[in-house]
Backbone as CSV, one residue per row, in Angstrom:
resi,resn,N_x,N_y,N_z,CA_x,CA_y,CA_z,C_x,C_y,C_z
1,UNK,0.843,-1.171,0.000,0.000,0.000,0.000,0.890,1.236,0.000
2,UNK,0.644,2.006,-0.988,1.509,3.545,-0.953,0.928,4.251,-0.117
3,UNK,1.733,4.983,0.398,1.182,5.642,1.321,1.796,7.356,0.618
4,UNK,0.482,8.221,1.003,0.997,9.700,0.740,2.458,10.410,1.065
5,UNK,3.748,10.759,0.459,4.629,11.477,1.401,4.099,12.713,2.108
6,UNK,4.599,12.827,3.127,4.118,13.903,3.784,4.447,15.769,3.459
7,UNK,3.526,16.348,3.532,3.931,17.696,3.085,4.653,18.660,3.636
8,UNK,5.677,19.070,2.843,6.858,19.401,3.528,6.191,20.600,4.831
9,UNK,7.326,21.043,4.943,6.240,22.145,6.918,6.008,23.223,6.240
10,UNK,6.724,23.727,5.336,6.718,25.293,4.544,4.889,24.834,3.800
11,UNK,4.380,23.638,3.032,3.385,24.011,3.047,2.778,23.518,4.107
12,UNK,2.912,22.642,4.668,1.296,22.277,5.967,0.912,23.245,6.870
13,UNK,2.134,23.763,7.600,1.066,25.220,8.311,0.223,25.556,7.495
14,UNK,0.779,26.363,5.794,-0.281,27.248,5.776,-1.744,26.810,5.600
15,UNK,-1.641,24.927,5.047,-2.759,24.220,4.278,-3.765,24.135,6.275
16,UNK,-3.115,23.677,6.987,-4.230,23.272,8.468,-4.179,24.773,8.749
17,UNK,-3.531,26.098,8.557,-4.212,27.017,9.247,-5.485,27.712,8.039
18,UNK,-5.181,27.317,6.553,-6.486,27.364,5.722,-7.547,26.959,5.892
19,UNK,-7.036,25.231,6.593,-8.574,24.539,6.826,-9.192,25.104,8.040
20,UNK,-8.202,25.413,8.773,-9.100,25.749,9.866,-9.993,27.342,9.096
21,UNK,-8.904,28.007,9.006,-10.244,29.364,8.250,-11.235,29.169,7.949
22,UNK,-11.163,28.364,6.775,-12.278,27.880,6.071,-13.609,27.484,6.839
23,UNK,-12.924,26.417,7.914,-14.130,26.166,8.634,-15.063,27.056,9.418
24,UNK,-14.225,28.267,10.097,-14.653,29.555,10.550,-15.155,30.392,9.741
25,UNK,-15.737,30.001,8.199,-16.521,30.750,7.977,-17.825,30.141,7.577
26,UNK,-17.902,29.062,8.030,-19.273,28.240,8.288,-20.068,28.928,8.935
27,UNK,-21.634,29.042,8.211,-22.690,29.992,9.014,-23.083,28.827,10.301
28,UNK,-24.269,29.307,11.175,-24.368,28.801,12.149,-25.359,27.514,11.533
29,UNK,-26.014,27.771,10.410,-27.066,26.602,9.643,-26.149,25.431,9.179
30,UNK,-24.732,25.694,8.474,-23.570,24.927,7.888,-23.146,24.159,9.585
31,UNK,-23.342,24.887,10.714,-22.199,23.884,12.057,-23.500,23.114,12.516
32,UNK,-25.163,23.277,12.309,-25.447,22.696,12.733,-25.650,21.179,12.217
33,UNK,-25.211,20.837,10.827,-25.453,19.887,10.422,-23.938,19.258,9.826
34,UNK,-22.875,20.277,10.856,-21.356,19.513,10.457,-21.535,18.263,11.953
35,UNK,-20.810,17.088,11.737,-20.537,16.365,12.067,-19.782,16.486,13.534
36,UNK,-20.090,16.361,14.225,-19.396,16.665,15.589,-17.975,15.970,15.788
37,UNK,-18.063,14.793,15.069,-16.688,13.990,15.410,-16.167,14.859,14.891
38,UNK,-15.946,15.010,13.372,-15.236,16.086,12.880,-14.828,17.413,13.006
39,UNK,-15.542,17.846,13.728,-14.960,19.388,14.555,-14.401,18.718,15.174
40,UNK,-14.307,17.922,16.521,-13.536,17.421,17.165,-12.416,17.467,16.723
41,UNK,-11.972,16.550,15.776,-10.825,16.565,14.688,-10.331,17.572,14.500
42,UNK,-11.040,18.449,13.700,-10.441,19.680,13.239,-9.849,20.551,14.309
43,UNK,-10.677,20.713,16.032,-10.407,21.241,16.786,-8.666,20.902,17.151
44,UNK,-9.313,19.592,16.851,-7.863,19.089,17.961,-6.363,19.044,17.247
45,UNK,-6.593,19.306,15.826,-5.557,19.485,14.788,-4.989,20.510,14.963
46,UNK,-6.090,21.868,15.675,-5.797,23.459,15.609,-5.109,23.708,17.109
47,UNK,-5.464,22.948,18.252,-4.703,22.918,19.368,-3.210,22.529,18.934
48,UNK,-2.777,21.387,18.213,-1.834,21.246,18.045,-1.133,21.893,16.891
49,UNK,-1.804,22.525,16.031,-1.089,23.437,15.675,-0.521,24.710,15.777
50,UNK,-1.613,25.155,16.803,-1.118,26.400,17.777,0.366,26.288,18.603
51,UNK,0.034,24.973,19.255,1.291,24.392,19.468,2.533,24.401,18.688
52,UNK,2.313,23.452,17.228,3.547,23.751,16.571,4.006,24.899,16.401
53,UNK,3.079,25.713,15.864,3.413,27.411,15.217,4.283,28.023,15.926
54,UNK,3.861,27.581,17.571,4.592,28.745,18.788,6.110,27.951,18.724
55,UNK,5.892,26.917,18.349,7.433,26.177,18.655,8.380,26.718,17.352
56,UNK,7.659,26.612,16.770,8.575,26.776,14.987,8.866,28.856,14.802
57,UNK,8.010,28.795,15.778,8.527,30.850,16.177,9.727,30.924,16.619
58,UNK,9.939,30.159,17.615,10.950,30.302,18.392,12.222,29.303,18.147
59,UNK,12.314,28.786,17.108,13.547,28.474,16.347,14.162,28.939,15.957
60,UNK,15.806,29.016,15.984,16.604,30.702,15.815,17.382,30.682,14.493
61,UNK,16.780,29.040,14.064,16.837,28.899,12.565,16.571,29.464,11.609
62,UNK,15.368,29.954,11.741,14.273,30.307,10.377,14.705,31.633,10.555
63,UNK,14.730,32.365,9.058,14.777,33.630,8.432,13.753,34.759,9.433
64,UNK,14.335,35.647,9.171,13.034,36.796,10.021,11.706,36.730,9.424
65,UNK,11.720,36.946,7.815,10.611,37.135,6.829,9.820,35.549,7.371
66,UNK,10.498,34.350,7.393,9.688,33.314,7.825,8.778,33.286,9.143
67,UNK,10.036,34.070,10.317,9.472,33.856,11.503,8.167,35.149,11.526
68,UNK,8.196,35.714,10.868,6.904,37.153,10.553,5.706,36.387,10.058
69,UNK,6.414,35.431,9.057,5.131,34.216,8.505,4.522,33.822,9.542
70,UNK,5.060,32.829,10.470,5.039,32.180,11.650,4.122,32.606,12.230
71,UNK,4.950,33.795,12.478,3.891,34.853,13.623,2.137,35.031,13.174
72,UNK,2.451,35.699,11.514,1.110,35.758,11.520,-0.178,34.504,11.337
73,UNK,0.455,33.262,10.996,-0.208,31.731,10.888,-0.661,31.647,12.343
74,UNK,0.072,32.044,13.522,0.228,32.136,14.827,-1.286,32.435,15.560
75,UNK,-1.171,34.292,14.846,-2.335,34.818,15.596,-3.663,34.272,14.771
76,UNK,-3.511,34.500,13.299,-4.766,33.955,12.679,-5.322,32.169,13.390
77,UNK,-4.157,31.194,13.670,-4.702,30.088,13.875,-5.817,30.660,15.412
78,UNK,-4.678,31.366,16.542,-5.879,31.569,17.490,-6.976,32.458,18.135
79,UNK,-6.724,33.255,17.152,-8.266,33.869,16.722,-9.090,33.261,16.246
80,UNK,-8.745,32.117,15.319,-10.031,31.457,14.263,-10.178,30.119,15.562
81,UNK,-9.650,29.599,16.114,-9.687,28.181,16.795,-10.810,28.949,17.902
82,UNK,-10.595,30.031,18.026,-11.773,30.333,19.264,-12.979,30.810,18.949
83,UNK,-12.713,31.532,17.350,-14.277,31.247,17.103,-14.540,29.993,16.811
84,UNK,-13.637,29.004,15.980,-14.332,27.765,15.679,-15.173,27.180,16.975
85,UNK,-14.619,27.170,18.096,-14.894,27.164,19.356,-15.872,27.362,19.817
86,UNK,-16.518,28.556,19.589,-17.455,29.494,20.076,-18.402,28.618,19.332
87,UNK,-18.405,29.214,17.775,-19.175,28.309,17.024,-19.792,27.132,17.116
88,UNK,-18.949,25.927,17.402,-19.399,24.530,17.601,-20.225,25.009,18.696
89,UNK,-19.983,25.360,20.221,-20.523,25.573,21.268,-22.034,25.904,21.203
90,UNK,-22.125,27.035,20.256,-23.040,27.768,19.791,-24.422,26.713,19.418
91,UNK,-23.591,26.177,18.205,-24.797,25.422,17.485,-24.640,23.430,18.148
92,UNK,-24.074,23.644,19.069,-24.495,22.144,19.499,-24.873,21.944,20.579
93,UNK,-24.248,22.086,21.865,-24.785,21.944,22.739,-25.169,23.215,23.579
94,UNK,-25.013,24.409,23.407,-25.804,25.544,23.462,-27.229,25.714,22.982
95,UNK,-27.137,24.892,22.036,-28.343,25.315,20.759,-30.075,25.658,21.547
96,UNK,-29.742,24.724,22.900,-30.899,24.556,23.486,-31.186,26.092,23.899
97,UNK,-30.559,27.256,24.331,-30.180,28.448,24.820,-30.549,29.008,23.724
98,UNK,-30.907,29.107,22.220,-30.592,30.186,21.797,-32.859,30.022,21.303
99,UNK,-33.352,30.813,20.913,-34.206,30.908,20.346,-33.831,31.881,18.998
100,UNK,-33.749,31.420,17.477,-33.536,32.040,16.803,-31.952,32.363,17.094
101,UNK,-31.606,33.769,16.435,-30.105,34.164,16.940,-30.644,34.996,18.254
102,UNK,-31.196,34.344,19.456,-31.100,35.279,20.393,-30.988,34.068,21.732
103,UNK,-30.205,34.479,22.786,-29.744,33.685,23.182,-30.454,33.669,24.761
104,UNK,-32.560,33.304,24.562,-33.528,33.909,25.133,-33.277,32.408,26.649
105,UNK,-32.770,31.623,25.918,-33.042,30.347,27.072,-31.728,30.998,28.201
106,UNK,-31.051,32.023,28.331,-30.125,32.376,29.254,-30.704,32.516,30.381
107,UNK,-31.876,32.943,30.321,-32.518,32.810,31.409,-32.963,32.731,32.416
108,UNK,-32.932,31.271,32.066,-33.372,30.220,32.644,-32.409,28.936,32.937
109,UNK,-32.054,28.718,32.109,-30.603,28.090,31.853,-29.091,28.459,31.573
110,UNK,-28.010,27.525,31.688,-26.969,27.884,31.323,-25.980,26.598,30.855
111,UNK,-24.832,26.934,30.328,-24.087,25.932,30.250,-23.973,24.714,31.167
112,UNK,-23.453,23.623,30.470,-23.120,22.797,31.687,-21.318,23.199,32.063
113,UNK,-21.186,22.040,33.030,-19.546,22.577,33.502,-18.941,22.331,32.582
114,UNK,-18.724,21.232,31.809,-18.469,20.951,30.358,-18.177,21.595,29.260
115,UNK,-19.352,22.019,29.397,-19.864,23.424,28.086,-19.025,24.096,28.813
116,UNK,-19.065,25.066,29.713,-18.168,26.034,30.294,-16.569,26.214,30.335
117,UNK,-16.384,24.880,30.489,-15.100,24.715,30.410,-14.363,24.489,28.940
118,UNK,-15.129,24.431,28.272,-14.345,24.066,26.738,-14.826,25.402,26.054
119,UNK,-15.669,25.974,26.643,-15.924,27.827,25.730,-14.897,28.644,26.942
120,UNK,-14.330,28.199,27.922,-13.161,28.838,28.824,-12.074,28.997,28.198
121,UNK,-11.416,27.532,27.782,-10.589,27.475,26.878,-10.446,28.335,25.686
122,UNK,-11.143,28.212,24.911,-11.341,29.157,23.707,-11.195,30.885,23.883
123,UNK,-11.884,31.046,24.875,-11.374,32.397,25.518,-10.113,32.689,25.980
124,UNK,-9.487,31.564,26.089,-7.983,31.611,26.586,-7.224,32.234,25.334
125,UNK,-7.423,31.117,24.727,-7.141,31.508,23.055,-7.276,32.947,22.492
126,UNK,-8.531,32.902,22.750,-8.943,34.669,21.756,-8.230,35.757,23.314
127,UNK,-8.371,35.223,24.220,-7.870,36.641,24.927,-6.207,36.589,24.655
128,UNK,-5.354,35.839,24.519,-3.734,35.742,23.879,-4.206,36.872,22.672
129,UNK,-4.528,36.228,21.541,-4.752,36.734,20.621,-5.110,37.981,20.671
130,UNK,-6.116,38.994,21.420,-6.101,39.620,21.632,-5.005,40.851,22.234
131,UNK,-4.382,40.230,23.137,-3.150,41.236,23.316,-2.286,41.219,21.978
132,UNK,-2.244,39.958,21.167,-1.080,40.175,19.767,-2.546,41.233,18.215
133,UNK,-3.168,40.796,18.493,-4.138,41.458,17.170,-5.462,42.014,17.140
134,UNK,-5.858,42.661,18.239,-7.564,42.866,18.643,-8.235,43.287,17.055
135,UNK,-9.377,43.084,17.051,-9.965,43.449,16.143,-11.676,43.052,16.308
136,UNK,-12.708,43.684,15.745,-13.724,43.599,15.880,-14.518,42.416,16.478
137,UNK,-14.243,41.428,15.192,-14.408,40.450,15.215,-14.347,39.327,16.288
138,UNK,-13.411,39.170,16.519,-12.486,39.237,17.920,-13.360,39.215,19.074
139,UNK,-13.484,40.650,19.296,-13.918,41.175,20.400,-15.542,41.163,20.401
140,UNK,-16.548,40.495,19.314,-17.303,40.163,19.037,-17.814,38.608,20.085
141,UNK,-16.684,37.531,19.485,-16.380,36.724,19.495,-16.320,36.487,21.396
142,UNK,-15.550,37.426,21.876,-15.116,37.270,23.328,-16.782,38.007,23.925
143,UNK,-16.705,39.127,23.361,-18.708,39.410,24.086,-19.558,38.433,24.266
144,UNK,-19.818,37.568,22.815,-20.492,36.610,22.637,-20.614,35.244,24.139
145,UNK,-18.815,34.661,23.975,-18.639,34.116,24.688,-19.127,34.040,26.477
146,UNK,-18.746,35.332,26.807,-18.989,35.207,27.909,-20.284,35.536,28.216
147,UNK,-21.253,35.886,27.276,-22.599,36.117,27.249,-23.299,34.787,27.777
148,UNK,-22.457,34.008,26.903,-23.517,32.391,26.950,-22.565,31.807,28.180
149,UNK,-21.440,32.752,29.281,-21.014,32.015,30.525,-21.301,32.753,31.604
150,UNK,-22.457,33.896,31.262,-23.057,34.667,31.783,-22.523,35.255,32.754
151,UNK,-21.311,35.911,32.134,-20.547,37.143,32.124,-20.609,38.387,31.818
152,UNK,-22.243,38.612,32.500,-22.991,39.920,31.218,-21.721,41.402,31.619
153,UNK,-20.999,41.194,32.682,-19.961,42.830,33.163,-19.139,42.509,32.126
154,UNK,-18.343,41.174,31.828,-17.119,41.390,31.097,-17.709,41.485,29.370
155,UNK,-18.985,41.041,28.818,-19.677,40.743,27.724,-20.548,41.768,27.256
156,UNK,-20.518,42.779,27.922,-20.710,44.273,27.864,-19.561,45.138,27.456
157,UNK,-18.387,44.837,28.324,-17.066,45.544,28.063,-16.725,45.068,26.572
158,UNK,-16.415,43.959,26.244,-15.977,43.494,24.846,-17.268,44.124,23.988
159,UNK,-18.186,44.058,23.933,-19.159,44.149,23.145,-19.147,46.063,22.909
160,UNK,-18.742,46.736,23.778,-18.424,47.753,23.345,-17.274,47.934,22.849
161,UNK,-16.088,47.405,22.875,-14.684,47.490,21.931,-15.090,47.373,20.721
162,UNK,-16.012,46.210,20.924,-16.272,45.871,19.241,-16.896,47.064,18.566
163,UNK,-18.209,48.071,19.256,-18.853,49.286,18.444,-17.584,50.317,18.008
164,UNK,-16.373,49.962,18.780,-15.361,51.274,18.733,-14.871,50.724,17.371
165,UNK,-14.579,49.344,16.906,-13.776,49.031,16.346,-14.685,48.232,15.005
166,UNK,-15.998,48.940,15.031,-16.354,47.886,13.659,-16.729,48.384,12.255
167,UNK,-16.872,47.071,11.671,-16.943,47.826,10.584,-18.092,48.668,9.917
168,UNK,-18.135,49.585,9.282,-19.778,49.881,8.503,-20.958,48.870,8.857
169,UNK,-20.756,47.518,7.539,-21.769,47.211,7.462,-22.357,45.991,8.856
170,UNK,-21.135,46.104,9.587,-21.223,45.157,11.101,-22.308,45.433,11.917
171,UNK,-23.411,44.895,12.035,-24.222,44.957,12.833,-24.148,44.200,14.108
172,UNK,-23.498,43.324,14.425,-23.046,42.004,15.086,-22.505,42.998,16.645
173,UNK,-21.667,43.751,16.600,-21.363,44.375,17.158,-22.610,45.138,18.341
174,UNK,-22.922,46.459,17.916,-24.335,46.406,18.307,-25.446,45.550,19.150
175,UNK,-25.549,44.618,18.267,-26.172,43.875,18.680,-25.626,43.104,19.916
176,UNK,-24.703,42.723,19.976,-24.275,41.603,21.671,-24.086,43.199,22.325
177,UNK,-23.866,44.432,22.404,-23.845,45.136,23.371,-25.013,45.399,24.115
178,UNK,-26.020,45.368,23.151,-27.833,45.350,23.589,-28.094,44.002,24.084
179,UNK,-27.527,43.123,24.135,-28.281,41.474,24.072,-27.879,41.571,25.369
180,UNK,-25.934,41.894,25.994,-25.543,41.650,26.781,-25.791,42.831,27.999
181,UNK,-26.306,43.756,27.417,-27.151,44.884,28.337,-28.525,43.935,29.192
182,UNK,-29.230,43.568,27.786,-30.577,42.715,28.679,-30.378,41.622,29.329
């Protein structure tokens, strides 16, 4: 049986920090009918590639222009791994919490410790990321989060970075500052 050679490192970062993109731009209708094993997968590909990235930074080998590469594969992988994060959370076992896009079962309910602890993580992620690259989105992303860990003081604060920092046609913004007001 042949087996594939493996792809050299100059391309596989950029191909697993593509896939992961890619997957982060799945609407919330596309995660509810992705496969859970498979995020799993994908998740757990992006932990360890966060991993590699930080290791292959700090090799005193690689060219500057590479290690700038590095860097930026770096922040994009964990910015996107925490929305992927958010995301799955969102549309799977959250899902029960949300009525429509509004997240009315808060309520009454909340995460389990489970749930909590694996949308913790992800915040770990986007708040790093945050000190290396803030951006709307981002800070969207972190409102959101702690909305559904019913963190409405800190999910207020982000949710206004995001009005400072968004774009025109961003409504998203806005919106979790009002959601996380009520």
């Amino acid at each position: 049986l042949d087996t594939k050679p493996a792809l050299p490192e100059a391309i596989r970062f950029p191909a697993r920090v593509a896939r992961l993109a890619a997957l982060a731009k799945y609407t919330d209708s596309d995660w509810a009918v992705f496969p859970a094993m498979r995020a799993k997968l994908v998740i757990d590909d992006a932990e360890q590639l966060v991993k590699d990235l930080r290791a292959a930074e700090s090799q005193t080998t690689i060219s500057p222009h590479d290690r700038r590469l590095v860097r930026y594969m770096y922040i994009e992988a964990l910015h996107t791994i925490g929305h992927v994060e958010l995301l799955r959370t969102k549309t799977g076992s959250a899902r029960r919490l949300y009525e429509g896009q509004r997240p009315i079962g808060l309520v009454n309910g909340a995460l389990t410790d489970d749930e909590s602890r694996d949308l913790r993580h992800a915040v770990s992620w986007m708040l790093t990321c945050e000190q290396l690259a803030p951006d709307c989105n981002l800070y969207c992303d972190l409102a959101e989060s702690y909305l559904l860990l019913k963190e409405f003081g800190l999910a207020q604060g982000y949710a206004r970075h995001a009005t400072l920092k968004k774009k025109p046609a961003d409504e998203r913004a806005y919106y979790l500052a009002t959601e996380s007001f009520f």
